[in-house]
C-alpha positions as CSV (number, residue, x, y, z in Angstrom):
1,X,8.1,-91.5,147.8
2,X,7.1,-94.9,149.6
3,X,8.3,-98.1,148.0
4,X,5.1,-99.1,146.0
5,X,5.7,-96.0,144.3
6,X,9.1,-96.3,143.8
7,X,8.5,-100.0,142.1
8,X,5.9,-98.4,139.6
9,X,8.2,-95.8,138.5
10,X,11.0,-98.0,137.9
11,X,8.5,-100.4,135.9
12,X,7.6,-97.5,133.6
13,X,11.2,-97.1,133.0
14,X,11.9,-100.7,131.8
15,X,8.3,-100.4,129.8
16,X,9.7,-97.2,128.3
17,X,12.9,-97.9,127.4
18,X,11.7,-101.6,125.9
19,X,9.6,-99.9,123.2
20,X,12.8,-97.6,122.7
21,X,14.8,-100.5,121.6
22,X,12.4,-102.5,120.1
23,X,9.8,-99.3,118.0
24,X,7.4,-99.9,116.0
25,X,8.5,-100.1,112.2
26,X,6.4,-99.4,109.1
27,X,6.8,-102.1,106.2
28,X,5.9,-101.0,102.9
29,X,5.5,-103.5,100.2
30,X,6.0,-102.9,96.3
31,X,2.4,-103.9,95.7
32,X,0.6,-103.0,98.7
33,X,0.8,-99.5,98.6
34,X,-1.9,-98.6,100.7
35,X,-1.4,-101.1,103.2
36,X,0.3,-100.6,105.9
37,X,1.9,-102.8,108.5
38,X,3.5,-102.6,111.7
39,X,6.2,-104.8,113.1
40,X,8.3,-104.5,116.2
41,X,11.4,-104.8,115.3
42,X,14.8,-104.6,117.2
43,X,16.2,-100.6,116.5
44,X,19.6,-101.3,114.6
45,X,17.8,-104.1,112.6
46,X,14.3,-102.4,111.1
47,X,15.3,-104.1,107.8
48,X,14.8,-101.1,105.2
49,X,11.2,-99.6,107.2
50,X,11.2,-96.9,108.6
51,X,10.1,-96.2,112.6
52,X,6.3,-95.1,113.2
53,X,7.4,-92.1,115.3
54,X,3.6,-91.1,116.1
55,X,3.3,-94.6,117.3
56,X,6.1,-94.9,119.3
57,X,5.3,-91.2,121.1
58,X,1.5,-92.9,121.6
59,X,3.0,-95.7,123.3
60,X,5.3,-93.5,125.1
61,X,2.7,-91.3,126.6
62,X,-0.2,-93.8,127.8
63,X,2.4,-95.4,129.9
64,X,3.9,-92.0,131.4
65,X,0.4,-91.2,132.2
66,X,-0.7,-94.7,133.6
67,X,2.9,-94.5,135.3
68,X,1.9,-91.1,137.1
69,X,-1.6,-92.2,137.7
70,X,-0.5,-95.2,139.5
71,X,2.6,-93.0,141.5
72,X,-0.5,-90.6,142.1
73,X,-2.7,-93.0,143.5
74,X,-0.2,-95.0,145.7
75,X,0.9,-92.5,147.4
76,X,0.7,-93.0,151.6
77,X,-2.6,-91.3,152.9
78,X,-2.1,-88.9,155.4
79,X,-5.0,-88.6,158.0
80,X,-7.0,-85.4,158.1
81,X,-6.4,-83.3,161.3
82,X,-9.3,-82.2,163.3
């Protein structure tokens, strides 16, 4: 794993843990029932709502795959033999 690599897996890292600690929260209102609204919020403090796990695992996976595609496609390029 060269270094470019090594720098883009590390960023993925830091993205994924950040939307660890601060999810996405659902606030549900008395008379708004069928509203719903998201907040990020820090994880010990969602305030009574209650985490949107779907949208957390979303998050989650876009940036594992952008973080393999970009690991994928900065990899050193070896030349062909002949």
């Amino acid at each position: 794993m060269n270094w470019k690599q090594k720098i883009c897996l590390w960023i993925g890292i830091v993205a994924i843990v950040a939307m660890g600690i601060f999810p996405p929260v659902s606030i549900f209102e008395a008379g708004r029932y069928a509203e719903r609204d998201i907040e990020y919020r820090f994880l010990l403090n969602t305030g009574g709502g209650l985490v949107a796990l779907s949208n957390l695992l979303l998050q989650w996976a876009v940036v594992a795959v952008g973080t393999g595609y970009l690991i994928y496609t900065l990899k050193d390029k070896k030349p062909k033999d002949e």
